[in-house]
N, C-alpha and C positions, 0 to 999 in steps of 0.2 A: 624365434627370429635369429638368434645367436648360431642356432645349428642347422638356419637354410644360408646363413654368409657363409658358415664356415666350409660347410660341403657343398654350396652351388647349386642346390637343389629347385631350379627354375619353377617343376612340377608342386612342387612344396608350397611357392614363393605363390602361384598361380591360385593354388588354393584358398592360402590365408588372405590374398586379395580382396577372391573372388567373397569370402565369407566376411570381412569388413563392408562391403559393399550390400550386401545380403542386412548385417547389420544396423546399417545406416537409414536405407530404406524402408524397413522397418521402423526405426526410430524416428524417422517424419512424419511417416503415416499416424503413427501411435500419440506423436508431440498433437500433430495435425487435431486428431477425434479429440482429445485430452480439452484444447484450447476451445474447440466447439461446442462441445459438455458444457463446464464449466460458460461459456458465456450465454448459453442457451436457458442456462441455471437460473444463473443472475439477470437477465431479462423477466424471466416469471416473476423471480423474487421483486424487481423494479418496477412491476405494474400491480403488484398486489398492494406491495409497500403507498407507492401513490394513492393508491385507491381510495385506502382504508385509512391514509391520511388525512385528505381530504375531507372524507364522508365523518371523520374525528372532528377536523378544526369547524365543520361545519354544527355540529353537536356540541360543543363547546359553551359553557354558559357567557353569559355577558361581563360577565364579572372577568373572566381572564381577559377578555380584550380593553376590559377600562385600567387596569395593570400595567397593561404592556404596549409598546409601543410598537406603530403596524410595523414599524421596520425592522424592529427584533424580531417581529412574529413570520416575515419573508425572509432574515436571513437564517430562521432556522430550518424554514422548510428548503431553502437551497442547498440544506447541508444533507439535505436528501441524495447529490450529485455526485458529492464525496465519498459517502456511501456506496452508491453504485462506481467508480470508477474505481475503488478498494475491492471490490467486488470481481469485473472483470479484468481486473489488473494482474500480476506475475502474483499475488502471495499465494493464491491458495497452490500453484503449480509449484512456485519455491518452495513450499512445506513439504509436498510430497519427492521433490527430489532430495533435503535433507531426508526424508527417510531413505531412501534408497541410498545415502551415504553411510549411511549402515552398512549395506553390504558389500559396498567396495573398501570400507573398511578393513573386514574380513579377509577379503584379497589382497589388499596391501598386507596385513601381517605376514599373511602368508611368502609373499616376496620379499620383503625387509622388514623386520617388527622395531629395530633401531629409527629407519626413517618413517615409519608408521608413528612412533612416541613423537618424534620432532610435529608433524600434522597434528597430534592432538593435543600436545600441550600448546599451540595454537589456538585451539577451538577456546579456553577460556579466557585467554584475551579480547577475542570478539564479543565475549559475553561481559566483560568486563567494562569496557568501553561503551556496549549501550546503555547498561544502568545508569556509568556515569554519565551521558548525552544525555536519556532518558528525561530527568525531571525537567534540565535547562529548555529541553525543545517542548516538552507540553505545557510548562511555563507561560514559552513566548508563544506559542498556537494559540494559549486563552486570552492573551492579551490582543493578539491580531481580530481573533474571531471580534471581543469586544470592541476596536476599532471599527472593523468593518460592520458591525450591527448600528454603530453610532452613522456612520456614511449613511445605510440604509435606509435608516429613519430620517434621519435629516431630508436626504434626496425625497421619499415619499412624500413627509410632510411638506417640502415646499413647492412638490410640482401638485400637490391635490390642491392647498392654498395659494396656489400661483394668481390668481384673480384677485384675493383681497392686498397680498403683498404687493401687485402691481397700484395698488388702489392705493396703498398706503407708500408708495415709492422709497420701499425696504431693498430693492437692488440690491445697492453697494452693501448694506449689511448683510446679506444672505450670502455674496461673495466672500467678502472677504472671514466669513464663518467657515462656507465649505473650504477656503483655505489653508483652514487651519485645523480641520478636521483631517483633509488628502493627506498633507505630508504625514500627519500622525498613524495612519493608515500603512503608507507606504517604508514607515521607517520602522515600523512593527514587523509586516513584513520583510526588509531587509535585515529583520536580525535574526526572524528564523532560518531565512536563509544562507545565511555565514553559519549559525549554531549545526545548519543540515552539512552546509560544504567540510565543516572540520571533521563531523563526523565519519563522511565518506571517506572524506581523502588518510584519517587515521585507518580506517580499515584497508585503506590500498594499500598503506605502507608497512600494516604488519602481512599483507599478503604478498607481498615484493621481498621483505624481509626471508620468509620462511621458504621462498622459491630459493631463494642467494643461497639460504641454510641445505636446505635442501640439496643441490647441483654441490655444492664443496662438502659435504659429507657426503653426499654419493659417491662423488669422484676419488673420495680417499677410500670406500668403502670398494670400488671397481680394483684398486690400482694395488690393494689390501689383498687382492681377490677374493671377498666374500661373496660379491656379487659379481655378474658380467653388466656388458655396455645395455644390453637389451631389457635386463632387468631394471635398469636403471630408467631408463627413457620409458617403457612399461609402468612405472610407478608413477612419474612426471606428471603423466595420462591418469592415472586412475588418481594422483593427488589433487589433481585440478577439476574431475569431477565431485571431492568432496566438499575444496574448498568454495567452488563456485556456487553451489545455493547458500554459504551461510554467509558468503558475500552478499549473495540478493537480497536475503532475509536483515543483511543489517541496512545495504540502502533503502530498503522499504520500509526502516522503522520509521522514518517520518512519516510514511503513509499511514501506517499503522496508527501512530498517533493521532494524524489527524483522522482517521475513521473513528477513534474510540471519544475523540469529544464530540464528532458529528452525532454519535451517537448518543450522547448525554443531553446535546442541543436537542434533537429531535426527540428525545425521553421528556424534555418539559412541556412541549404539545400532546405526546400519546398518553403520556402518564397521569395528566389533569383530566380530573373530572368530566364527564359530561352534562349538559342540561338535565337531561329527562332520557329515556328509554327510544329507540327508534317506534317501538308501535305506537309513544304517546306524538308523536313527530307527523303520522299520517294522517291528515281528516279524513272522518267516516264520509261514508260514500251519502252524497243527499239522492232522497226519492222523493217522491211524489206529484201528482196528477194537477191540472188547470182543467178546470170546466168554464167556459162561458155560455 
């Protein structure tokens, strides 16, 4: 780009256009299949998962349901939803474009390896900062979930007993219960979501940070002449396709989280025992004949 300013080379200018755009189009089409894949994926996977969930808790002995409460046992199958929306959601595409930050890594050295070190001695800050979020947010996810298992069962139990509590004119006490169950609920929740907001917004600000870094060491490094203008703004481009998946990958660590105790929720139904075998589950087929 530096040596179609400088000589005017309009025919030059015409072409690099013409092949960004070349490029681009490609890149949709490709993002396009990519996102269809993958959700096409996880729709199999979301109706196999049901299936064989179901056709599980339906096998299940009686003994785990005298345990547990029907509302625990609903809000773990909902955590079935969690699952699927971690599923078709950005991580597994986030993964695969941190890999491909590999390779414009490689490119960046090659055009500045000074502001190459500046981008990657970034990268362990990002990784610094989720370990530290890490415990505090699945922490407060266990605490929420168990909140919300409490709502669960509560609500079940008192809309199936709704007829004898009306009989025993328990109203006001069943009120002023689930009152005291919601805000509990709701304030669990709000403190995952402050633990998620510090998180994100720490990672903006070492990504703001290292752009700032970034543009004032370029700028001394253009004016140094080690590099031109184009090299500079070239790199901008290729720094921001690194640093943007390991962005993604850190706001999706809350997802992340909460998929891995949906997955533990739903490991206490798949993992318990069942009754008896499905062949002992079918009656034999009856035969035989009436004469009068």
């Amino acid at each position: 780009m530096d040596k179609v300013l400088i000589h005017q080379s309009y025919n030059t200018l015409d072409v690099i256009a013409f092949s960004f755009i070349v490029v681009v189009i490609f890149d949709v089409i490709l993002t396009g299949l990519r996102t269809y894949l993958f959700s096409h994926t996880t729709n199999r996977i979301d109706i196999e998962l049901g299936s064989n969930l179901l056709n599980h808790i339906i096998n299940l002995s009686i003994r785990y349901f005298e345990v547990r409460r029907v509302g625990d046992t609903i809000a773990r199958v909902k955590e079935q939803e969690n699952i699927r929306q971690f599923l078709t959601g950005q991580a597994f595409t986030s993964i695969l474009d941190v890999m491909f930050s590999f390779l414009f890594i490689i490119v960046m050295w090659c055009y500045c390896a000074p502001l190459t070190l500046v981008v990657l001695v970034s990268i362990p800050l990002y990784i610094v900062l989720s370990l530290v979020v890490s415990p505090i947010l699945r922490k407060r996810l266990d605490n929420q979930f168990a909140r919300n298992a409490d709502n669960q069962a509560f609500l079940v139990e008192t809309i199936s007993t709704i007829s004898t509590l009306k009989s025993l004119a328990a109203e006001r006490q069943i009120i002023n219960r689930w009152n005291e169950l919601l805000p509990a609920y709701i304030s669990s929740a709000m403190k995952v979501t402050c633990i998620a907001i510090l998180g994100q917004q720490s990672v903006q600000l070492i990504q703001k940070i290292v752009s700032v870094f970034i543009l004032w060491f370029g700028a001394h490094l253009v004016i140094s002449n080690k590099i031109t203008v184009g090299q500079l703004i070239a790199f901008n481009m290729l720094a921001s396709q690194v640093t943007s998946p390991i962005i993604r990958l850190a706001q999706l660590w809350q997802d992340f989280q909460q998929a891995g105790i949906s997955v533990a929720r739903l490991g206490d139904i798949l993992n318990s025992p069942i009754e008896q075998s499905e062949n002992n589950l079918n009656l034999p087929s009856l035969r035989g004949q009436n004469n009068i």
